[in-house]
KOLZALO-173606 format. One record per atom (N, C-alpha, C, O): residue in three letters; z, y, x. Coordinates in steps of 0.05 Angstrom, whole numbers, padded with zeros to 5 digits, always signed. Example, Ala and Ser with C-alpha at 12.3 -4.5 7.8 and 13.67 -1.06 7.14 Angstrom:
<seros>
ALA+00156-00114+00264ALA+00156-00090+00246ALA+00156-00066+00264ALA+00169-00066+00285SER+00142-00045+00257SER+00143-00021+00273SER+00157+00001+00258SER+00161+00023+00268
</seros>
This chain:
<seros>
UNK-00169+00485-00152UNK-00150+00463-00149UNK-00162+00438-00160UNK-00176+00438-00181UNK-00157+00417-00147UNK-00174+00386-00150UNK-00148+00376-00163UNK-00125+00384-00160UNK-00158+00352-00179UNK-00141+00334-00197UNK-00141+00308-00178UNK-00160+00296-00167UNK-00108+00305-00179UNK-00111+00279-00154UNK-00095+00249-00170UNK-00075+00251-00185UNK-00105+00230-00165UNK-00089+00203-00185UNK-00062+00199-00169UNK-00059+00199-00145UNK-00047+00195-00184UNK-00018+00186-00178UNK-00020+00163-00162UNK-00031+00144-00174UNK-00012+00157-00139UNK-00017+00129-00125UNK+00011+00117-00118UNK+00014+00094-00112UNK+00028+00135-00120UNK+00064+00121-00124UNK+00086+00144-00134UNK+00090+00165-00123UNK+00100+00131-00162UNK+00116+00148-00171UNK+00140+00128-00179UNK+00140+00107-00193UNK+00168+00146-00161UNK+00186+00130-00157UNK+00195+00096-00147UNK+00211+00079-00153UNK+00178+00099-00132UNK+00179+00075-00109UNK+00164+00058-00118UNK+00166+00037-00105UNK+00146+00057-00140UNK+00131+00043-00150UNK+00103+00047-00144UNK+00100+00072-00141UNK+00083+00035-00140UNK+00049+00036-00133UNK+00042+00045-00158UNK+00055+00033-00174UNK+00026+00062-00168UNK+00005+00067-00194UNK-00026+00061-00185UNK-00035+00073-00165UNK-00039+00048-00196UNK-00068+00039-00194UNK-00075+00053-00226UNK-00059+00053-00246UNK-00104+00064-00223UNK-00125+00061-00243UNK-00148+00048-00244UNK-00160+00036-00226UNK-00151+00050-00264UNK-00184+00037-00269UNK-00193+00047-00295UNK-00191+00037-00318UNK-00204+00069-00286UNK-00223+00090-00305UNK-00244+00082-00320UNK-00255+00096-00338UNK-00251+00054-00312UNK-00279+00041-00333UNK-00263+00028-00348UNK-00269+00032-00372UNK-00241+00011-00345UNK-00223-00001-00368UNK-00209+00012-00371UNK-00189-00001-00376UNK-00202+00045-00372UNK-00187+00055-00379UNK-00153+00046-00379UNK-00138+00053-00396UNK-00147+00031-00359UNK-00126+00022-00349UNK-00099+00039-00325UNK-00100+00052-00304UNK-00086+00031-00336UNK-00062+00045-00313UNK-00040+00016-00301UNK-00023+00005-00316UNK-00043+00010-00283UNK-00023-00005-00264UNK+00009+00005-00249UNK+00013+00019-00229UNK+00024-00004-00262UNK+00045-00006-00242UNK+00062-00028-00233UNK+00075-00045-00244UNK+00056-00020-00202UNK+00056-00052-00198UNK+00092-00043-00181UNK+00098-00021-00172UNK+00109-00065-00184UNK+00136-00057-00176UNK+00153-00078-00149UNK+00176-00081-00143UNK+00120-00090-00134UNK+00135-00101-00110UNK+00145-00091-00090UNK+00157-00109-00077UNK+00146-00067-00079UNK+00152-00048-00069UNK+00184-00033-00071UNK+00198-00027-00052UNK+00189-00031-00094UNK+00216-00035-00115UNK+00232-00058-00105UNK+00248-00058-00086UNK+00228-00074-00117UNK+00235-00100-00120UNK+00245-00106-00095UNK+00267-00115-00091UNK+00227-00099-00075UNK+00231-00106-00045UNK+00259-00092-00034UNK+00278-00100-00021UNK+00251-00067-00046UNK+00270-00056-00036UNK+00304-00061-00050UNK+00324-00063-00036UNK+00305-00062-00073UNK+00322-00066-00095UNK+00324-00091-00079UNK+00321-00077-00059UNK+00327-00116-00068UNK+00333-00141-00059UNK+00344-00135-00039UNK+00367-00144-00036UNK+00333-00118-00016UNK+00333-00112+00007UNK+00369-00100+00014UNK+00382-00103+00034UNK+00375-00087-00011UNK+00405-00073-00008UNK+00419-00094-00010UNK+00442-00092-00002UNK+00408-00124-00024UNK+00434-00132-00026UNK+00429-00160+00005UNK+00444-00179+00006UNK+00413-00156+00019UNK+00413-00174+00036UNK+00390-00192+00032UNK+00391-00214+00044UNK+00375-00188+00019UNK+00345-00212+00011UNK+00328-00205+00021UNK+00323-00181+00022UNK+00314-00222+00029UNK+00275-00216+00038UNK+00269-00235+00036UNK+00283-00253+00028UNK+00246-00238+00045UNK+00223-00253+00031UNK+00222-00289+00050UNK+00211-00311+00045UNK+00241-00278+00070UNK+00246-00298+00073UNK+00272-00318+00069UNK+00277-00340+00079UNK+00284-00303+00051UNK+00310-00319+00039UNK+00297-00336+00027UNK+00276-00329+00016UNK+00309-00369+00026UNK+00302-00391+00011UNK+00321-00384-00017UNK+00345-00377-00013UNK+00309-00386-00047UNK+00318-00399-00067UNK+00328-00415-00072UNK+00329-00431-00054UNK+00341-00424-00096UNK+00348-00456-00101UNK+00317-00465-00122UNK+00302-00456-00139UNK+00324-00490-00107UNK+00303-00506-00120UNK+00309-00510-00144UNK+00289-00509-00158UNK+00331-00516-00156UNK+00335-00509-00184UNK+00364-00503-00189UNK+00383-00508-00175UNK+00364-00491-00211UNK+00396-00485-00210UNK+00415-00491-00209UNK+00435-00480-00199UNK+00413-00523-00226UNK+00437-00540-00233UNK+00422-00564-00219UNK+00398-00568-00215UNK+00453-00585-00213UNK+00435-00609-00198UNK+00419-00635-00229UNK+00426-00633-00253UNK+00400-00654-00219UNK+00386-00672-00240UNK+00403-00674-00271UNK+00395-00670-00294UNK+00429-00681-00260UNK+00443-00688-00286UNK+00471-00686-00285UNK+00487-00704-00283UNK+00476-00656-00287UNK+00502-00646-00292UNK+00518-00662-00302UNK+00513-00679-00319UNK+00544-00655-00287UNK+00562-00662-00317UNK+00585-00634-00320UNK+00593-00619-00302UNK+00590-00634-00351UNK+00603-00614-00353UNK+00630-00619-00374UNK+00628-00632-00395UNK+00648-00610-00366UNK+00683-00613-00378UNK+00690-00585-00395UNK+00679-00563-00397UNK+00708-00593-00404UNK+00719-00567-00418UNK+00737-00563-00401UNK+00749-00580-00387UNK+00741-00520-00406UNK+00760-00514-00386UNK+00787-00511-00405UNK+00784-00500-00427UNK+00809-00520-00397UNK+00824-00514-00419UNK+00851-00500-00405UNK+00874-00503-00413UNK+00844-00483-00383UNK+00866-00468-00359UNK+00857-00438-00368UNK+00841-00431-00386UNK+00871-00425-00351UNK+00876-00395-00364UNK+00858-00387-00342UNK+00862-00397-00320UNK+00835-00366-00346UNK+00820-00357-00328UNK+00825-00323-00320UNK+00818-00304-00335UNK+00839-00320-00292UNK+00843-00305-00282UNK+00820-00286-00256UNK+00818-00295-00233UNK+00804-00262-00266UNK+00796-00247-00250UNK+00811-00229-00234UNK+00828-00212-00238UNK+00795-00242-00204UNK+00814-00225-00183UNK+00795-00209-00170UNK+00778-00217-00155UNK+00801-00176-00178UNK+00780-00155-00165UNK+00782-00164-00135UNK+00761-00172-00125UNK+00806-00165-00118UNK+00811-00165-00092UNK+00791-00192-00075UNK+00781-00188-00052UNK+00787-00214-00086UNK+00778-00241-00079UNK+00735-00228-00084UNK+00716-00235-00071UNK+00737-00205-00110UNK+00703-00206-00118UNK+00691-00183-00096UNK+00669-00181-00085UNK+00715-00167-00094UNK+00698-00144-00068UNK+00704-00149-00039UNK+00698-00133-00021UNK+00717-00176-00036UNK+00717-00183-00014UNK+00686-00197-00002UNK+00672-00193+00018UNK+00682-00217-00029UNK+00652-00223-00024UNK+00629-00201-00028UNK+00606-00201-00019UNK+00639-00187-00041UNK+00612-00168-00047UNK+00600-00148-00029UNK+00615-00131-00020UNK+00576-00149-00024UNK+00561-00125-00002UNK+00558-00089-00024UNK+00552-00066-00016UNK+00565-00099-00051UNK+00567-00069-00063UNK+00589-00059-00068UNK+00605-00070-00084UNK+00597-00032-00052UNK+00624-00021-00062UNK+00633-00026-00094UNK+00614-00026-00110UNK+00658-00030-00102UNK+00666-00026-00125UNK+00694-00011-00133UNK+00717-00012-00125UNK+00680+00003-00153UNK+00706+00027-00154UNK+00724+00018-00172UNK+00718+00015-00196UNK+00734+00015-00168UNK+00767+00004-00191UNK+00791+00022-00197UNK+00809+00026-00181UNK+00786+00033-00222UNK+00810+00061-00221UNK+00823+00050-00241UNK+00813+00039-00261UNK+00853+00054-00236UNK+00878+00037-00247UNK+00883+00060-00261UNK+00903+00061-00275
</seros>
């Protein structure tokens, strides 16, 4: 029986390098896919930055109400809500 190098474990790539005694895992592959469930690829544009040049920001001083019904309407991931 021959000894064989791991080249992907759990959706991940493994690289060696036996002169630097090194182990790689590289997780674009993952990643790709982990994006991919929620609707992303590589060609979805980002925001160029998060917030615009020069915010402005207030205090909230109203009562903040979460509405499951309004968040799994937008959401592409089931959510289980047990009352």
């Amino acid at each position: 029986m021959t000894e064989q190098e791991t080249t992907w474990i759990l959706g991940m790539k493994v690289t060696h390098d036996r002169e630097r005694k090194t182990i790689n895992i590289l997780q674009g592959a993952y990643a790709r896919k982990f994006l991919a469930a929620f609707g992303i690829d590589e060609s979805t544009k980002g925001a160029r930055r998060p917030l615009p040049p020069e915010p402005v920001f207030t205090k909230f001083t109203g009562v903040c109400v979460f509405s499951f019904e309004r968040e799994a309407m937008s959401s592409t991931v089931p959510i289980d809500v047990k009352s």
